[in-house]
C-alpha positions as CSV (number, residue, x, y, z in Angstrom):
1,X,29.2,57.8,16.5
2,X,29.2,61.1,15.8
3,X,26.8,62.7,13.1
4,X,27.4,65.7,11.0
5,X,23.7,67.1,9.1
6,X,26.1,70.7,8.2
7,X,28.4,70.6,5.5
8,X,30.4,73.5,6.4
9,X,30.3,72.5,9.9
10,X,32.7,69.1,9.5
11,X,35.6,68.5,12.0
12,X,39.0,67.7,10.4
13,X,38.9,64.3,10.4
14,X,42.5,62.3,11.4
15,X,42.6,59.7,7.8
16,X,39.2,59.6,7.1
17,X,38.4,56.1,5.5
18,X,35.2,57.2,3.7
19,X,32.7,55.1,2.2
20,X,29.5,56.7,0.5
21,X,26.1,55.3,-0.4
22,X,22.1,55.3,0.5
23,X,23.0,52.0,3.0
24,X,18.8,51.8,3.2
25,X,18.5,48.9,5.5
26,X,21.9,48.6,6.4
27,X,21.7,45.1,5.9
28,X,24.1,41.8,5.6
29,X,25.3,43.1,2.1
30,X,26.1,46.5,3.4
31,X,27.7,44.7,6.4
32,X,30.3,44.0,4.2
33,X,31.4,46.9,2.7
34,X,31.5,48.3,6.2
35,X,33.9,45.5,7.4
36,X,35.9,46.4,4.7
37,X,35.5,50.2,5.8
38,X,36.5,49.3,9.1
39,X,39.5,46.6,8.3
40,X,41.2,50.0,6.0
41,X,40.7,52.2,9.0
42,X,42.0,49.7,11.6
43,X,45.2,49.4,9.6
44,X,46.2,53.3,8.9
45,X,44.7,53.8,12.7
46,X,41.9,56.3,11.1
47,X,38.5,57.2,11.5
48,X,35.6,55.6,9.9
49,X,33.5,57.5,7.9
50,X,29.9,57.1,6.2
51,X,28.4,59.5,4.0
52,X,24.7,59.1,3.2
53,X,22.0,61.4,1.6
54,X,18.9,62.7,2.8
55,X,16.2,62.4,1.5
56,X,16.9,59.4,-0.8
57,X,18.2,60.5,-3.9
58,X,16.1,58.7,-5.7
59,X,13.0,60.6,-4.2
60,X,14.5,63.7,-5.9
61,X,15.8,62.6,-9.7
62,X,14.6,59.1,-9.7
63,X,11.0,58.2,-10.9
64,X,8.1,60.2,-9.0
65,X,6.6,56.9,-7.4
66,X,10.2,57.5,-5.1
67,X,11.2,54.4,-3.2
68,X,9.2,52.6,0.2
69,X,12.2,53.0,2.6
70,X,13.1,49.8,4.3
71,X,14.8,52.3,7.4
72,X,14.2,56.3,8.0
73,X,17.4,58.6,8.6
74,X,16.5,57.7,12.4
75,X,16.5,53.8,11.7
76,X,19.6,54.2,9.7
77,X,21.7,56.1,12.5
78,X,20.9,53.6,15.0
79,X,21.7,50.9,12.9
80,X,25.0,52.6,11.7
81,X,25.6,53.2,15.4
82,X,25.9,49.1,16.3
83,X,28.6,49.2,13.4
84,X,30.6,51.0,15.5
85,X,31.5,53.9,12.7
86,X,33.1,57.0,14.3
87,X,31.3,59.9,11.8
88,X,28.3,59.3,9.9
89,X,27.7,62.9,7.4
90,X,24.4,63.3,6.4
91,X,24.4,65.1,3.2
92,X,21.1,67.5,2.5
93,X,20.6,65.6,-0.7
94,X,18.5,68.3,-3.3
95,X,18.6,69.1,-7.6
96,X,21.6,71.5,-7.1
97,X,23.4,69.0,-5.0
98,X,22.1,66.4,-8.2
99,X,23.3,68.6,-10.6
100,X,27.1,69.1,-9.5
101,X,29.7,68.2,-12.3
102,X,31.6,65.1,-11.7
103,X,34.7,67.2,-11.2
104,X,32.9,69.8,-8.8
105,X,31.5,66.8,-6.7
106,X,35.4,65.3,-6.5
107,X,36.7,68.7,-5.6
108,X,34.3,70.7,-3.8
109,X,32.5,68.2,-2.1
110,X,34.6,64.8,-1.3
111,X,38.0,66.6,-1.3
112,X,37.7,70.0,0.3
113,X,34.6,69.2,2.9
114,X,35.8,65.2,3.5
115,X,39.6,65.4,3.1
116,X,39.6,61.1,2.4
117,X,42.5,59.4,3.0
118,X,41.5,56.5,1.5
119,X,38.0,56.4,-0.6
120,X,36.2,52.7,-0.3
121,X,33.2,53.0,-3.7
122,X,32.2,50.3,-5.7
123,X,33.6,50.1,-9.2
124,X,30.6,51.0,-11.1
125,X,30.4,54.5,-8.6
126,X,28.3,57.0,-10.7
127,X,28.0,60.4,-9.4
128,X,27.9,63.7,-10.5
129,X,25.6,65.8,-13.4
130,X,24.1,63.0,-15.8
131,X,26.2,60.4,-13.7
132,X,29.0,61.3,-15.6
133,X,31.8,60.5,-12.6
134,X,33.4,57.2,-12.4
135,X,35.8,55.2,-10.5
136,X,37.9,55.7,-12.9
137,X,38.1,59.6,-12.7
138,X,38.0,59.1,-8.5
139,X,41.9,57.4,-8.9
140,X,42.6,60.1,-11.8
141,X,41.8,62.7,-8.7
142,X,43.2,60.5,-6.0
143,X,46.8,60.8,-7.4
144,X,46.1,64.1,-8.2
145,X,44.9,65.3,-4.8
146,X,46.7,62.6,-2.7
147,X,43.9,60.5,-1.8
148,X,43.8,56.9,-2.2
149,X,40.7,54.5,-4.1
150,X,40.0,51.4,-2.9
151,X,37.5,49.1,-5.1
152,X,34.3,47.8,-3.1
153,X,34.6,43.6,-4.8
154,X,31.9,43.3,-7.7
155,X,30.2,40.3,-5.4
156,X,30.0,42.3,-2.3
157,X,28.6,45.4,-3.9
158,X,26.0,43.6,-6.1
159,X,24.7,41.3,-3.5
160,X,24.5,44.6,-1.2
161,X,22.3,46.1,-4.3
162,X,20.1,42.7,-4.9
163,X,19.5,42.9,-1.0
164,X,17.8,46.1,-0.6
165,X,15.6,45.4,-3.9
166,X,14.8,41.6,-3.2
167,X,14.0,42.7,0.5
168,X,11.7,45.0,-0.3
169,X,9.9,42.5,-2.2
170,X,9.8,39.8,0.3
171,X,8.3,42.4,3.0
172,X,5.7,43.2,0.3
173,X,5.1,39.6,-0.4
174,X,5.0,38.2,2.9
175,X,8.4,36.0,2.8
176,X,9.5,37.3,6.2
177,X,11.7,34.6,6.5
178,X,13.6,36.0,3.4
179,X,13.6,39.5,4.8
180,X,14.8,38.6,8.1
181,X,17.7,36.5,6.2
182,X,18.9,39.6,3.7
183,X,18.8,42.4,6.4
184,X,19.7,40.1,9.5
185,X,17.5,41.3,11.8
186,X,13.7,41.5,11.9
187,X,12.1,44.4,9.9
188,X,10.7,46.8,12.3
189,X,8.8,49.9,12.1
190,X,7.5,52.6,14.7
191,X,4.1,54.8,14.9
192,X,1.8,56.8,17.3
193,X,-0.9,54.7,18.9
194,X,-3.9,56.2,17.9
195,X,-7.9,55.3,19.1
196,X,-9.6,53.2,16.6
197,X,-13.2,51.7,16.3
198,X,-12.5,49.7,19.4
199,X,-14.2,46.5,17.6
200,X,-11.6,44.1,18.6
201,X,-12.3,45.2,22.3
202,X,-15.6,44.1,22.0
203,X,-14.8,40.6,21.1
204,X,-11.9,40.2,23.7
205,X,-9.0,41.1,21.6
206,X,-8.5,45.0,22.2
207,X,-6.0,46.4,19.4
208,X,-3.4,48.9,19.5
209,X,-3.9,51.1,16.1
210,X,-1.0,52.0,14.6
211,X,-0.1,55.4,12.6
212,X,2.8,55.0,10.6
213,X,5.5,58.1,11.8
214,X,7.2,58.7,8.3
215,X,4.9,58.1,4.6
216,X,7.5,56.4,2.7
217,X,8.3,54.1,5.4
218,X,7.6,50.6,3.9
219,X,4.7,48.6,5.2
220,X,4.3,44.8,4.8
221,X,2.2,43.2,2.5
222,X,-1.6,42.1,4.1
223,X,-2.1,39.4,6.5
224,X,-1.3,38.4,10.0
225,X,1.9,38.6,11.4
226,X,3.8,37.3,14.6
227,X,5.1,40.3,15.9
228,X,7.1,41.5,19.0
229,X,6.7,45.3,20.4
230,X,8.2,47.5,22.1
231,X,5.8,50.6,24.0
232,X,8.4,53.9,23.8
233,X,7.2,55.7,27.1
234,X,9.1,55.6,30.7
235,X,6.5,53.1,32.2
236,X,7.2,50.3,29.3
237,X,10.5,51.5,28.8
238,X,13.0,48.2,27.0
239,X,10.2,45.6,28.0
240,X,9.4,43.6,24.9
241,X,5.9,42.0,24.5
242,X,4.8,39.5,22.2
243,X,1.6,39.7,20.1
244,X,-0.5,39.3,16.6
245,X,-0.5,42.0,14.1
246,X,-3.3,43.2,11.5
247,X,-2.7,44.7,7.8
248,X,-5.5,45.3,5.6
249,X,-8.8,46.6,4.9
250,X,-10.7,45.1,7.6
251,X,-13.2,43.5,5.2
252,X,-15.3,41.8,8.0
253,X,-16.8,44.8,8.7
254,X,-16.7,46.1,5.4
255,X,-13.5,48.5,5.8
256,X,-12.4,50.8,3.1
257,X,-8.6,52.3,4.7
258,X,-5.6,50.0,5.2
259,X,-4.8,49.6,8.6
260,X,-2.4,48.6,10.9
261,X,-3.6,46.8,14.2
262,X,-1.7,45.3,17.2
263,X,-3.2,42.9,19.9
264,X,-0.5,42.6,22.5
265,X,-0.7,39.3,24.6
266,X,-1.9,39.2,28.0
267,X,-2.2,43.5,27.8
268,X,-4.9,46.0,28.0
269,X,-3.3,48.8,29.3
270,X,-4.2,52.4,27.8
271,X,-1.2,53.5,25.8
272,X,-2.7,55.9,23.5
273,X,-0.7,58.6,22.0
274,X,2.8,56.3,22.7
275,X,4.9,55.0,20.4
276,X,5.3,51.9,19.3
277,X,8.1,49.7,17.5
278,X,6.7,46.7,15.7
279,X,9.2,44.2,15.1
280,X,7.8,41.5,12.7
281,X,9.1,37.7,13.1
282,X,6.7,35.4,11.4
283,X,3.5,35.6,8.9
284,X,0.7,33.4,9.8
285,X,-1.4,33.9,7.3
286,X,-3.2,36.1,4.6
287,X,-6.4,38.2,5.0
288,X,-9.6,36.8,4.4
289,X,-13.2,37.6,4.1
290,X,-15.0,36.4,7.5
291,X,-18.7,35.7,8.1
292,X,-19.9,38.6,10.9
293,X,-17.6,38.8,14.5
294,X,-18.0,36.0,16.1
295,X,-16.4,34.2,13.2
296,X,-13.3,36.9,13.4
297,X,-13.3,36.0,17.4
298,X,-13.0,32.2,16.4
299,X,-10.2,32.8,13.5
300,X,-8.0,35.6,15.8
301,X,-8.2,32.7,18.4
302,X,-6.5,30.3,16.2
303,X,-3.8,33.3,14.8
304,X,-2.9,33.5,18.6
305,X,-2.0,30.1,19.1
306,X,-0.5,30.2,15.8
307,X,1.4,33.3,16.5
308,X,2.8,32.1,20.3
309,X,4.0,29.2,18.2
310,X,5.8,31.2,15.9
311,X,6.9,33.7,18.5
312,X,8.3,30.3,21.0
């Protein structure tokens, strides 16, 4: 896949099939809008193309809370990659971008810098100024222009809408199952290791502390997870290791930041400063107040068998 971050840099594509949208997650839903991508381009002999924003629009004119990402632009690539799409343009999304007239986004930006043959958007497309562009005015400019409109079905495009929204809620809830089910894959995250108050070492369960690598990366809600990882350095390089993951305050001994801690099985090598890709399979079980360390030793003793289980 190839991936264009410079508008006035794009090749001349050979009958672009062009799809546009956030596709955070890339999950089932979006799955099948790319099929469909994919089936148009397959039958004119074309060349698949996405076109997502970056940052997430709604970080720039949505409300100023933003929105917990469920993949970064980095996530999203790779994910977009295994779809097998030939071009994936990343579009610098920004207010004067925003604040483009319907009819200058249709001509300036999807005709001139794309050059569609076909256009796959869902039938309730809003772009443009005050969201002022519809499909409706896409078809008026496809037989204008030459171009063609093809209509994403209403089923397809809202269950690709409810995914991303009820996903996010399961992560934040703790219905992993649920997650895993919407996006198809296990939600994953990366961050730098980074040195901690080494308590768990003391009690025979050293954890690996991680720093989340991008803010509005979403985190799951608090509790123990089953989790397997993945160490990004040449030495751990595609080995996958099972283990037990942390969220929370650490109220045992009387924590006041949210953290995130890993205690890989059967490991206790230094990997400080690496990163680290968490993918999470199974909650085990919500975080509790516990009565001094020993009584955290007995519990994360019972979350390891619980967590092999899961993990088996």
């Amino acid at each position: 896949m190839k991936i264009h971050y410079n508008l006035e840099q794009l090749p001349v594509f050979n009958k672009a099939v062009i799809t546009i949208g956030t596709f955070d997650g890339v999950h089932t839903g979006h799955k099948k809008i790319l099929h469909q991508l994919k089936a148009e381009m397959e039958a004119i002999q074309g060349e698949s193309v996405v076109v997502t924003f970056h940052p997430h629009p709604r970080n720039i004119v949505g409300d100023t809370t933003g929105v917990m990402l469920l993949t970064t632009l980095e996530e999203k690539i790779e994910l977009l990659e295994a779809e097998g799409i030939h071009h994936l343009v990343v579009v610098p999304f920004d207010e004067n971008f925003a604040n483009q007239l319907a009819d200058e986004y249709i001509v300036n930006f999807l005709f001139k810098k794309l050059q569609p043959h076909t256009l796959i958007i869902g039938y309730d497309h809003q772009f443009g100024k005050g969201r002022k562009g519809n499909y409706e005015l896409l078809e008026e400019y496809g037989r204008r222009l030459g171009f063609f409109v093809k209509e994403i079905p209403k089923q397809v495009l809202e269950q690709s809408a409810v995914s991303s929204t009820r996903a996010r809620k399961a992560l934040l809830h703790q219905e992993i199952e649920t997650a895993t089910e919407l996006l198809g894959y296990p939600y994953f995250f990366e961050g730098t290791i980074i040195r901690g108050d080494q308590i768990g070492r003391t009690i025979g369960y050293p954890t690996a502390n991680i720093q989340i690598n991008h803010e509005d990366k979403l985190v799951p809600g608090d509790g123990v997870y089953a989790v397997k990882v993945e160490i990004k350095n040449n030495t751990y390089s595609h080995q996958s290791f099972g283990g037990m993951m942390y969220i929370g305050s650490r109220p045992v001994v009387n924590g006041k930041r949210r953290v995130i801690e890993v205690n890989i099985f059967e490991f206790d090598d230094d990997i400080y400063d690496a990163t680290m890709r968490v993918k999470v399979i199974a909650y085990v079980r919500g975080d509790m107040p516990l009565n001094g360390l020993e009584a955290l030793k007995n519990q994360l003793a019972i979350d390891q068998v619980n967590c092999e289980k899961a993990l088996a």
